[in-house]
C-alpha positions, 0 to 999 in steps of 0.5 A: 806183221809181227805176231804181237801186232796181229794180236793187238789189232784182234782184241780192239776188234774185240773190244769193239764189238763188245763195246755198246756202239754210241749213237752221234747226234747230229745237230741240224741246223734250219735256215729260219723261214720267211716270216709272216710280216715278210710275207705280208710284205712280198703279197702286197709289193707283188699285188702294187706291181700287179695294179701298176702292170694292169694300169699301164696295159689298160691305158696303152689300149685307151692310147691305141683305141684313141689314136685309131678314132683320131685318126678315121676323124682326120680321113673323114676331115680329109674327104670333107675338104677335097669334097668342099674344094671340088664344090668351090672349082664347081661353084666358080665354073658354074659362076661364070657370066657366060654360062648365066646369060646362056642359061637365060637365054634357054629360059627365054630371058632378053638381056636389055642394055637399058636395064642395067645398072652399072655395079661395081662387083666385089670377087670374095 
């Protein structure tokens, strides 16, 4: 650089100092908060989503706990009638006419054909 040119950069250097330095304002600008109607807003959608959460779990256990006494009615109504029909097979075994007239006989019971009536016997 020329003699001229270096002598013009020192004296705005100069002048720089000499100059009082301008402060800048810096404009901040501030995203606008949530306001408080919102807020209102999000606290009771959140505590409605919290109700309708609870409702669905609370009738999920009702649900199970229902199905699990239907059930142990349904084993319990199972057991009943193999038991019922284990009693029928025993109430026609032991019905026989063979084993009634065996049974008399122990007891001491004659049969006396002149006794009988002729009954027409209905089975069920």
């Amino acid at each position: 650089m020329s003699n001229l040119a270096v002598k013009l950069q020192q004296q705005r250097q100069e002048q720089h100092k000499h100059m009082p330095e301008q402060q800048q304002t810096v404009v901040i600008t501030r995203r606008p908060t949530i306001t408080v109607g919102e807020k209102v807003l999000i606290v009771a959608f959140l505590s409605v989503l919290l109700f309708a959460a609870v409702q669905i779990v609370s009738n999920s256990v009702t649900v199970y706990q229902s199905n699990i006494a239907i059930q142990k009615i349904e084993a319990q109504i199972q057991d009943q009638q193999k038991i019922n029909s284990d009693l029928t097979v025993q109430v026609k075994e032991l019905s026989t006419y063979e084993r009634i007239m065996a049974e008399a006989k122990k007891q001491g019971l004659n049969l006396n054909p002149d006794n009988v009536k002729n009954v027409k016997v209905v089975n069920e």
